[in-house]
C-alpha positions as CSV (number, residue, x, y, z in Angstrom):
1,X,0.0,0.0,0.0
2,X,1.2,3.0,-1.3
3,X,1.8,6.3,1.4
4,X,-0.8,9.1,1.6
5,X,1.0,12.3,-0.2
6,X,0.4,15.3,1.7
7,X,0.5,18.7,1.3
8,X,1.3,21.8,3.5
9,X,-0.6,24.9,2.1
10,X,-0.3,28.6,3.2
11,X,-3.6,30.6,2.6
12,X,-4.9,32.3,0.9
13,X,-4.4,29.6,-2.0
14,X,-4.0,30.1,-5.7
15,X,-5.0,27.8,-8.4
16,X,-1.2,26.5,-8.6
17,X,-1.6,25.6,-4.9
18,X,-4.2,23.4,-5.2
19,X,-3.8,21.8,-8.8
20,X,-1.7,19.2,-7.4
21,X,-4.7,17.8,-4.9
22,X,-6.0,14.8,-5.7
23,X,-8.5,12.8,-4.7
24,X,-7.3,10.8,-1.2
25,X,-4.5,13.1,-0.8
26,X,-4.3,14.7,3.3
27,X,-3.2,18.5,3.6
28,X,-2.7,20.5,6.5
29,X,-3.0,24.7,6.4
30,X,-1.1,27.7,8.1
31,X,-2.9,30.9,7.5
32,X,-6.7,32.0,7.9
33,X,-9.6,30.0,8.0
34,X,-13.1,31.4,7.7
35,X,-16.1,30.1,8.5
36,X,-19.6,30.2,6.8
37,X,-22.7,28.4,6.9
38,X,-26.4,28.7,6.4
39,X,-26.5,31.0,8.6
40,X,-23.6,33.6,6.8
41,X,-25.1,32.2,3.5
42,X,-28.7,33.6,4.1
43,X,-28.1,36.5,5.4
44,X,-25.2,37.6,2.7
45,X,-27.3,35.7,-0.7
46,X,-30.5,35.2,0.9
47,X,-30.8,38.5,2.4
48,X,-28.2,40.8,0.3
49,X,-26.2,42.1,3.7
50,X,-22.6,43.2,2.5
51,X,-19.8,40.6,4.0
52,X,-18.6,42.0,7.1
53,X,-14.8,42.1,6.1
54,X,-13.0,41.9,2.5
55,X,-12.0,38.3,2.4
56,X,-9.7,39.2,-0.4
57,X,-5.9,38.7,0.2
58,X,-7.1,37.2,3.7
59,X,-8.8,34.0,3.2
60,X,-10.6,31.8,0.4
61,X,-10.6,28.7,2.5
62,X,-14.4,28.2,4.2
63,X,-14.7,25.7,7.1
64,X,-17.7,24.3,7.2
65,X,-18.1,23.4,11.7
66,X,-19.1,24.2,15.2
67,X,-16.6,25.7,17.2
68,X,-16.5,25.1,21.0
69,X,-15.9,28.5,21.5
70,X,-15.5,30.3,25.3
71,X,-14.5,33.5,26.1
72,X,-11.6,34.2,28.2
73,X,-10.7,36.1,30.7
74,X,-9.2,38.9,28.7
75,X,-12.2,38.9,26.6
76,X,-11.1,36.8,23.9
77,X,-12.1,33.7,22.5
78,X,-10.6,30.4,22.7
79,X,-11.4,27.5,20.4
80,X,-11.3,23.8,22.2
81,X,-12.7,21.9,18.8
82,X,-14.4,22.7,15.7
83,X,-16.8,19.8,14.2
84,X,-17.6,19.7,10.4
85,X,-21.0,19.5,9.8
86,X,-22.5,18.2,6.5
87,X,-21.4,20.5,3.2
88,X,-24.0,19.1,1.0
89,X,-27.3,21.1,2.9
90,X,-25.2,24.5,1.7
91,X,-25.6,23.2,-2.2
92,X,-27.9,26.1,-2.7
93,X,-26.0,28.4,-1.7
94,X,-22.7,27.5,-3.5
95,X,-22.4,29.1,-6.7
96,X,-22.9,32.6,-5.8
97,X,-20.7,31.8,-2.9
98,X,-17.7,31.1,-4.5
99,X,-18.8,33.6,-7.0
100,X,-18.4,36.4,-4.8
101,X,-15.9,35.6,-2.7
102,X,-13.4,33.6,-4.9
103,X,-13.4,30.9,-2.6
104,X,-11.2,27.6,-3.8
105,X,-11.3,25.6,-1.0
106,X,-14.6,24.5,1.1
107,X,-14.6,22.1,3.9
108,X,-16.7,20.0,6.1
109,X,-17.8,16.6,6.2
110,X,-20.0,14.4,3.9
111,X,-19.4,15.7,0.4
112,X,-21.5,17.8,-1.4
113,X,-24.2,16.3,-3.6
114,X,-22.4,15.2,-7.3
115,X,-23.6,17.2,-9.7
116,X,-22.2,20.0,-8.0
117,X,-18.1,19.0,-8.1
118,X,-18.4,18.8,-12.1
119,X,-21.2,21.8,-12.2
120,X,-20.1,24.4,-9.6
121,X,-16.6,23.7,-8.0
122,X,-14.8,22.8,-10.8
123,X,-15.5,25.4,-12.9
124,X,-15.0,28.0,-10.4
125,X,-11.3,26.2,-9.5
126,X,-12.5,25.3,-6.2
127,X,-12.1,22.3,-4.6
128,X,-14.0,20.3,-1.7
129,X,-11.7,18.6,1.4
130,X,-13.2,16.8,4.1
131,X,-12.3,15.7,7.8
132,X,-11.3,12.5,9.0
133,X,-13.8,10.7,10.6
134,X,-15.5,11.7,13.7
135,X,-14.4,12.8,16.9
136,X,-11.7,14.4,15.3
137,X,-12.8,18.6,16.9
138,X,-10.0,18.5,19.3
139,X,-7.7,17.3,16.8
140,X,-8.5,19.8,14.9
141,X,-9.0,22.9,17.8
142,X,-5.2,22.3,18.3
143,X,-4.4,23.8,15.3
144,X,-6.3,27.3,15.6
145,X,-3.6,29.7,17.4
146,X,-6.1,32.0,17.9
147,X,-9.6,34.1,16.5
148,X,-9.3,36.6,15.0
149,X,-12.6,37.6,14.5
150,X,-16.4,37.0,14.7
151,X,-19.1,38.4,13.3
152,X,-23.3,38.4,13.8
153,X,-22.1,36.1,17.0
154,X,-24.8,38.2,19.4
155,X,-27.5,37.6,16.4
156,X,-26.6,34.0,15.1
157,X,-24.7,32.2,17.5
158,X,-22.0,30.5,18.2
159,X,-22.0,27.4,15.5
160,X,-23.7,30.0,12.8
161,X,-21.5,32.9,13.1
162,X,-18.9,34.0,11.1
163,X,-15.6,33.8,12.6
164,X,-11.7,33.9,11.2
165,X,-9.4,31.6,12.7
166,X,-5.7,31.9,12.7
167,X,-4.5,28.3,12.2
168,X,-0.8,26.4,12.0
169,X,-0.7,23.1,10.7
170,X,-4.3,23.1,10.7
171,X,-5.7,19.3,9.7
172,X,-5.2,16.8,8.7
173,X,-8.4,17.2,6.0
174,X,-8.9,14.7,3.0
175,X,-9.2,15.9,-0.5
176,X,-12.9,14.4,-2.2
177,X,-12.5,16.6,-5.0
178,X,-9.9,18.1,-7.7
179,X,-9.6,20.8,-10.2
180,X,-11.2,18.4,-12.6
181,X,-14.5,18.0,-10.3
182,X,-13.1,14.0,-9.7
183,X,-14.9,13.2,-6.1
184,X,-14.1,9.9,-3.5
185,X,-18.0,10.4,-2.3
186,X,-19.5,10.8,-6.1
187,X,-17.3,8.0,-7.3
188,X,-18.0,5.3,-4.1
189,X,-21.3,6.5,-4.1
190,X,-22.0,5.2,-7.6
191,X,-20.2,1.9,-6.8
192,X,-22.5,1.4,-3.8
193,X,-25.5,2.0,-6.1
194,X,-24.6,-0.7,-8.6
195,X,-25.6,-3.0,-6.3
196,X,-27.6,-1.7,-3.5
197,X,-31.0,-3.2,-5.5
198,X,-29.6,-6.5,-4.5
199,X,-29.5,-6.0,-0.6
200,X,-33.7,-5.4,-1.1
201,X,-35.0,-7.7,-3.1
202,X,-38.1,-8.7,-1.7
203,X,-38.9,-6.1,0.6
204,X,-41.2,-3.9,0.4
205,X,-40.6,-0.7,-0.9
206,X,-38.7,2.2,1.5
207,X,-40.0,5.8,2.3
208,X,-36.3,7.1,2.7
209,X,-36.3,11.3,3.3
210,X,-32.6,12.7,2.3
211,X,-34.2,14.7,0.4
212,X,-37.5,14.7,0.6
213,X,-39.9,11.4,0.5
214,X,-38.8,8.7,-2.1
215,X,-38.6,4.9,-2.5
216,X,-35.5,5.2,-5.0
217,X,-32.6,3.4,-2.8
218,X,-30.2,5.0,-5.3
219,X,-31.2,8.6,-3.2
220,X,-30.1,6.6,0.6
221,X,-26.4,7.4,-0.6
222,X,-24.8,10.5,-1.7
């Protein structure tokens, strides 16, 4: 068995940077992480609110988490773990995303659904990475080195809010997706859906609710 290649990336990345990524590969960052989800998403697409800082220069890498955030006693913030959560609900939002912050790398866990690596990422040279398993936050936590930032916190909370981490050897996170919109989720779930049929036969038919109610067994995987 071959060794895992890694990588060591500084952000913000360029397109050079992350050309090399393939599918399976680990990378760690140094730099600064944002974070955005629904939350961020709606109020900046949805609603039309201007970004709270110029991302530009500063970041292009989006984490998609939690962070166990508490405040110190200097009034700061200290991060003890940050958990993905699932990219693939923030599908609608992704685009115009990437289209207004030239974004190139998004992270969280779960992939995003697989139209959307070929449709969206790839053309906009971004790329998708995602964490290792569970129970990896801590793991994680101990490569922020501190916040530098958070916004709508008071309004949207802690796991919702917008915040920038300062990070060193940040990871390790898995690259799904290249440059080219190749994905490890799109391309096992396929091979799981060749023969999924055959673990059914003869029962009766599923209500299954990923997205929405169904009784295809093809939608149970992404």
């Amino acid at each position: 068995m071959s060794e895992l290649k890694e990588h060591h990336l500084t952000l913000p990345v360029g397109r050079d940077d992350i050309a090399p990524l393939a599918p399976g590969d680990i990378v760690y960052f140094d730099g600064v992480v944002y974070t955005a989800r629904e939350g961020v998403y709606q109020k900046v697409i949805g609603e039309g609110q201007p970004l709270p800082i110029d991302l530009t220069g500063l970041s292009n890498c989006n984490f998609h988490c939690s962070p166990a955030a508490s405040r110190g006693a200097d009034g700061g913030y200290r991060i003890g773990g940050v958990t993905a959560t699932a990219s693939f609900r923030f599908s609608k939002w992704m685009r115009q995303w990437l289209e207004l912050t030239g974004t190139r790398i998004i992270m969280g866990k779960g992939g995003m659904p697989a139209n959307d690596y070929k449709e969206i990422l790839a053309p906009l040279g971004a790329v998708y990475l995602t964490t290792v398993g569970y129970g990896t936050g801590a793991l994680l936590g101990r490569g922020i080195t501190g916040v530098r930032d958070a916004f709508w916190l008071d309004e949207l909370g802690i796991a919702q809010a917008m915040w920038l981490f300062d990070v060193k050897r940040f990871g390790p996170f898995i690259v799904d997706s290249d440059l080219d919109g190749n994905s490890l989720f799109a391309a096992q779930g396929e091979e799981i859906n060749r023969g999924i049929g055959k673990l059914y036969d003869g029962l009766k038919a599923p209500a299954l609710h990923r997205y929405g109610e169904t009784d295809d067994r093809e939608d149970e995987v992404l």
